[in-house]
C-alpha positions as CSV (number, residue, x, y, z in Angstrom):
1,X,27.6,-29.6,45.3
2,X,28.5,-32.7,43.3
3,X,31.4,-33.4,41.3
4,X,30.2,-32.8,37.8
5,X,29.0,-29.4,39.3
6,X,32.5,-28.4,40.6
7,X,33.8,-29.8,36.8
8,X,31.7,-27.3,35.2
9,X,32.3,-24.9,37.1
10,X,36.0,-24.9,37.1
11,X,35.7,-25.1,33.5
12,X,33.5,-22.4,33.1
13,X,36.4,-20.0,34.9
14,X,39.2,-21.3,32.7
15,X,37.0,-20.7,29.6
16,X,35.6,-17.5,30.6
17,X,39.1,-16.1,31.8
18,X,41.0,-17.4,28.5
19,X,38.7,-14.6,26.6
20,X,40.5,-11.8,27.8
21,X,43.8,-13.3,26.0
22,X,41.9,-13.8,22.8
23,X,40.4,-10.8,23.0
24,X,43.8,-9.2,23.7
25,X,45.2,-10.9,20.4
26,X,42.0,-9.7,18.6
27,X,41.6,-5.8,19.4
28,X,45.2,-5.3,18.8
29,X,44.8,-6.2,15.2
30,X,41.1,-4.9,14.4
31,X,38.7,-2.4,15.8
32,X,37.5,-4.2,18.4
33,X,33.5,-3.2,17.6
34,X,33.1,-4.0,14.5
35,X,35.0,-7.5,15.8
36,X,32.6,-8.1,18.6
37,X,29.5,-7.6,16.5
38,X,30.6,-10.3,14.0
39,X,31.7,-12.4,16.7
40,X,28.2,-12.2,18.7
41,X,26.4,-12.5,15.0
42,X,28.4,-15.8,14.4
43,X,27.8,-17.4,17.9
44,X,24.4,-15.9,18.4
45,X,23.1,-17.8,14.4
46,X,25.0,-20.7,15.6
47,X,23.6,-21.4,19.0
48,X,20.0,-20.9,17.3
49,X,20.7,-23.4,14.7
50,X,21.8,-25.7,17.3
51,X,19.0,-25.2,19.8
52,X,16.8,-25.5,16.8
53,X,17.9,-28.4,15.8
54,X,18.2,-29.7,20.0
55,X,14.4,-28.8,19.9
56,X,14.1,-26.0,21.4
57,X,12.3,-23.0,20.2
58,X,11.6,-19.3,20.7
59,X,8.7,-19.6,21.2
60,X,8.6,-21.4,24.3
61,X,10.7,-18.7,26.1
62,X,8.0,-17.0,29.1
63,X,8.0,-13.7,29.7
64,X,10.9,-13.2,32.3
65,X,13.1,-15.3,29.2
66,X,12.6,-12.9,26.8
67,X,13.5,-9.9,29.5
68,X,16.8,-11.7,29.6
69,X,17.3,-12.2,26.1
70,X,17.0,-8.2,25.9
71,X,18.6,-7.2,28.8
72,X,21.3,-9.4,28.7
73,X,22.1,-8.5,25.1
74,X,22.2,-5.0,25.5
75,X,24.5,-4.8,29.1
76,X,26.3,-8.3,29.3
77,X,27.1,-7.9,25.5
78,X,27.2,-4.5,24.4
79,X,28.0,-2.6,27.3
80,X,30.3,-5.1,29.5
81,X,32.3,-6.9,26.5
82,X,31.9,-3.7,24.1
83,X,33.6,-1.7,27.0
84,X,36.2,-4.4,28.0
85,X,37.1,-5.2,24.2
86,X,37.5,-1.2,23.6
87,X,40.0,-0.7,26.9
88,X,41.6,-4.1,26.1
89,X,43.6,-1.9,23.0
90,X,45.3,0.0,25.8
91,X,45.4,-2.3,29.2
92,X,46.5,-6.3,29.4
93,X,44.3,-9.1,29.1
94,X,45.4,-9.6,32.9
95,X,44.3,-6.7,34.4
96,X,40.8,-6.8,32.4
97,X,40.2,-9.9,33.8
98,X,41.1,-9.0,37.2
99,X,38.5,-6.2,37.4
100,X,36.0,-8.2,35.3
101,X,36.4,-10.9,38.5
102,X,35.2,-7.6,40.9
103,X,31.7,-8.3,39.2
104,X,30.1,-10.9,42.3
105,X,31.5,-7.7,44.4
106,X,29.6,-5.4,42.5
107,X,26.6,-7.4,42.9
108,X,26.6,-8.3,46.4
109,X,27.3,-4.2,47.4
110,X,24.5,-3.4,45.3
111,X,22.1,-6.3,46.4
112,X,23.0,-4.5,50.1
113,X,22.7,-0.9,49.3
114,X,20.0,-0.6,46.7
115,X,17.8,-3.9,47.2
116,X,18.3,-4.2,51.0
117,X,19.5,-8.0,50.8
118,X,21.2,-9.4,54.3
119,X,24.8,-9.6,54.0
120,X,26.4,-11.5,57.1
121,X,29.3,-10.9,58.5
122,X,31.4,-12.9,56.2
123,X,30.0,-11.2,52.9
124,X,31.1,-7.8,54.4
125,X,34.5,-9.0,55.1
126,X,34.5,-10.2,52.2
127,X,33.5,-6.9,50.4
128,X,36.6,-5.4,52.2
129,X,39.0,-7.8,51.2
130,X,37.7,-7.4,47.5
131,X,38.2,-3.7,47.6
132,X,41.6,-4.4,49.8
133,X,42.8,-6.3,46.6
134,X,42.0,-4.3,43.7
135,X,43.5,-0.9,45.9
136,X,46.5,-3.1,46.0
137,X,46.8,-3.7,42.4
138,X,45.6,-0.4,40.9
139,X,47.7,1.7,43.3
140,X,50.5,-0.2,42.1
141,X,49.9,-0.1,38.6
142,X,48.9,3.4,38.5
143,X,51.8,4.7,40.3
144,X,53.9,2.7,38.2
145,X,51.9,4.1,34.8
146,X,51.9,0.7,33.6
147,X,48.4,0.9,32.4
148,X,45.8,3.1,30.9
149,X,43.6,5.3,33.6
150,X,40.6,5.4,30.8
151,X,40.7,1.7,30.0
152,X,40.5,0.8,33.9
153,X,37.2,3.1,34.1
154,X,36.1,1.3,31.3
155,X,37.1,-1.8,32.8
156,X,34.5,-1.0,36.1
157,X,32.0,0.1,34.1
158,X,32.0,-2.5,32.3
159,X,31.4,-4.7,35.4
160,X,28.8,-2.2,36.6
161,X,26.6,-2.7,34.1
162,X,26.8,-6.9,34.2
163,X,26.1,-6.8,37.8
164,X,23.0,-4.5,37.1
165,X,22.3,-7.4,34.6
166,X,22.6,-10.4,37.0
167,X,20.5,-8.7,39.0
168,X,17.9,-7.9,36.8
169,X,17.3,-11.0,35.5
170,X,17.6,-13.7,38.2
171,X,15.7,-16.7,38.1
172,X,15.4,-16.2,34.3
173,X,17.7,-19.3,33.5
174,X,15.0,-21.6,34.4
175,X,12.4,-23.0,32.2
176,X,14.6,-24.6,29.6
177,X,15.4,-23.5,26.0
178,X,19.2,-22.2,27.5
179,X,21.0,-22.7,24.4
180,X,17.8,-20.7,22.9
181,X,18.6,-18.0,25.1
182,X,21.9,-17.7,24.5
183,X,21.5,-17.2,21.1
184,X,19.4,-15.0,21.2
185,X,20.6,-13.3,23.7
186,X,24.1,-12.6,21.4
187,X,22.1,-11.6,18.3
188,X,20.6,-8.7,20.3
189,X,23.8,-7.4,21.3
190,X,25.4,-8.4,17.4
191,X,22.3,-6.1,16.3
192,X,23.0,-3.5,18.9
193,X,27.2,-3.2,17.5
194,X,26.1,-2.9,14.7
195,X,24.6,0.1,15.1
196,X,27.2,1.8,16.9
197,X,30.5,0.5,15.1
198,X,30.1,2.6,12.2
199,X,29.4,5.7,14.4
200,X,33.1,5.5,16.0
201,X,34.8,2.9,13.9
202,X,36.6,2.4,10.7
203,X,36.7,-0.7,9.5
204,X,40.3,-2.3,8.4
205,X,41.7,-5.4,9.4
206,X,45.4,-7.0,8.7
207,X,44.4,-10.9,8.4
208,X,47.2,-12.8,10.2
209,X,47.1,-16.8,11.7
210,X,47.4,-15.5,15.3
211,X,43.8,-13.2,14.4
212,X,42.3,-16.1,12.4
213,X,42.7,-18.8,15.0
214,X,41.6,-16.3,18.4
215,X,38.6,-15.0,16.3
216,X,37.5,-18.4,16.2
217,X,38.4,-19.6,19.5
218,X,36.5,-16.7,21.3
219,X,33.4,-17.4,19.0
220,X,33.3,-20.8,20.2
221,X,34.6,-21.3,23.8
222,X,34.5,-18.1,25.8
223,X,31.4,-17.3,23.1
224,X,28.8,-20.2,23.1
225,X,30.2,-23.6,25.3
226,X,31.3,-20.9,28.2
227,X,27.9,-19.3,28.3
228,X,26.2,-22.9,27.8
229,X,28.0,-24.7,30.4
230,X,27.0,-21.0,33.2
231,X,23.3,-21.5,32.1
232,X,23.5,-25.3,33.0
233,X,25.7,-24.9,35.7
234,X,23.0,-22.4,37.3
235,X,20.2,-24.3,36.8
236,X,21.8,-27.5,38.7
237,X,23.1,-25.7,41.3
238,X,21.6,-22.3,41.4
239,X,23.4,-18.7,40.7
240,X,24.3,-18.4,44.5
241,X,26.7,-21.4,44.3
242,X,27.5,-20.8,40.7
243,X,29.0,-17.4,41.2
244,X,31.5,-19.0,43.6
245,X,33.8,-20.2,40.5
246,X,33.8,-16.4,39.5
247,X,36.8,-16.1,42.4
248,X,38.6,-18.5,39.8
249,X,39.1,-15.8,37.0
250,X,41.7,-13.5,38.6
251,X,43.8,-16.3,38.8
252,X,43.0,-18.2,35.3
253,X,43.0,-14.8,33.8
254,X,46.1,-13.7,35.0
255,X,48.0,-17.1,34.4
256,X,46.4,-17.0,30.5
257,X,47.9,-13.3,29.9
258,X,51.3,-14.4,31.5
259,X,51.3,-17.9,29.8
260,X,50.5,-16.8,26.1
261,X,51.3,-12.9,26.0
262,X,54.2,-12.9,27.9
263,X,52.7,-9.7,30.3
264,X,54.8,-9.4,33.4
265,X,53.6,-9.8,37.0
266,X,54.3,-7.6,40.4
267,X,54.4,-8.8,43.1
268,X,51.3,-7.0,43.7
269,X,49.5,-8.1,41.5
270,X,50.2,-11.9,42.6
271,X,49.0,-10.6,46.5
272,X,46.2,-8.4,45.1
273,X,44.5,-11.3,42.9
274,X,44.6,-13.7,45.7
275,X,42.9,-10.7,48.1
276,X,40.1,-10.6,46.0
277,X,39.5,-14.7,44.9
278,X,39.7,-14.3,49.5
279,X,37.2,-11.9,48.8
280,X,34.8,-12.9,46.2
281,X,35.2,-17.0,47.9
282,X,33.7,-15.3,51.3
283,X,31.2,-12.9,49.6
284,X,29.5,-16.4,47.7
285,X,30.0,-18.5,50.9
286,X,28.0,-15.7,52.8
287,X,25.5,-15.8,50.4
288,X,24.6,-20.1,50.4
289,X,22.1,-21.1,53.3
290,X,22.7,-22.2,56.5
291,X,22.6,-26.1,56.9
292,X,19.3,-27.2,58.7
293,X,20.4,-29.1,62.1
294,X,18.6,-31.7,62.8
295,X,16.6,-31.3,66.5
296,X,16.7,-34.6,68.2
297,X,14.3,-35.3,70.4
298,X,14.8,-37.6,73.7
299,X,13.6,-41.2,73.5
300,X,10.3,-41.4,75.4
301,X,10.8,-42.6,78.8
């Protein structure tokens, strides 16, 4: 891994974590459907325009492209942020972004159980120091009733249904077009919202500086460069060692919430975030092949 590859990937986390604070300043002030359609509507048109005018096109995308474009517009968009954005008017951005980080858990436990993947003996320590973590902090914040037991199911299920995505769809960042697919991608989960805002939502909205200025950042950072910079960032080094960063969030997240909302931390919290970036670090690690030794062979007599 070279250093432009640990760059974006460090990036990537800081970017990706920081939308759980936007989002926290957003959903507090409008209903947080309605919000994440036009947000995905906005970034989706943009990053077409832009890939259009990059080159790319639609219809280059193969077969297993388009499969992402659907599938991650409907659970990586709809479902995960759609849940997290809904829980995120009763839990902090903090938290969220703790359980978010659980997702390369989620993955690897499934990949074992349902798809019969090897996990060594790392990965499943790793597993149990992941779970380890997050019994830490939800036992504490439960028993303290600090947060909302409905918005941490959401919160899981929300991370569910992205790991069934990653799963699905692997390998389907290759073949170019990215920013195409990211697009896309977002204007089939914008089109999805859309449909189900007006079911459960009413639409008002209080227009403040704080809203204005979040709206915009997560449509832009967390919104199209963060999912940009992942899509390169797999294809140069592959998802295996791209997940890695993903034990990054818990700690970004948390330090974002802290930093701009003021949310307090526990001491359990502090120990249970750095249990599970111990456990998502070994579950990746477990994952990356074994380096090929070299036989070397006597000099002929």
């Amino acid at each position: 891994m070279d250093i432009r590859a640990i760059l974006m990937g460090v990036f990537f986390a800081v970017m990706w974590a920081s939308a759980f604070t936007s989002t926290r300043m957003i959903v507090t002030e409008v209903p947080p459907l309605f919000a994440l359609a036009l947000r995905f509507l906005l970034s989706g048109a943009a990053g077409v325009v832009i890939a259009l005018l990059m080159g790319e096109t639609w219809r280059a995308l193969t077969r297993a492209q388009w499969r992402a474009v659907v599938i991650l517009g409907l659970c990586q968009n709809a479902l995960y942020l759609g849940l997290n954005w809904v829980a995120m008017q009763w839990i902090e951005a903090g938290l969220a972004s703790i359980i978010a980080a659980t997702m390369p858990l989620i993955v690897a436990l499934l990949g074992w159980m349902l798809m019969g993947e090897r996990l060594r003996p790392l990965g499943v320590a790793g597993l149990a120091l992941g779970l380890a973590g997050v019994a830490i902090i939800m036992g504490a914040r439960l028993q303290g009733g600090g947060s909302d037991p409905v918005g941490i199911l959401m919160c899981f299920a929300a991370a569910l249904a992205l790991a069934v995505a990653t799963l699905t769809v692997r390998g389907a960042s290759s073949g170019g077009n990215v920013m195409m697919i990211v697009g896309l991608q977002m204007l089939v989960g914008s089109a999805t919202l859309w449909v189900i805002a007006p079911i459960v939502e009413d639409w008002h909205v209080d227009y403040t500086p704080r809203l204005v200025w979040a709206f915009l950042y997560t449509v832009i950072v967390p919104g199209l460069v963060a999912t940009w910079v992942w899509f390169k960032l797999v294809g140069r080094i592959g998802a295996v060692r791209a997940a890695t960063f993903h034990f990054l969030t818990p700690f970004f997240g948390v330090a974002t919430g802290a930093l701009l909302l003021g949310e307090q931390l526990a001491m359990g919290d502090v120990i249970g975030v750095g249990v599970i970036m111990a456990g998502i670090l070994a579950v990746q690690l477990s994952k990356a092949p074994a380096p090929v030794v070299p036989v070397r062979r006597p000099p002929p007599a």
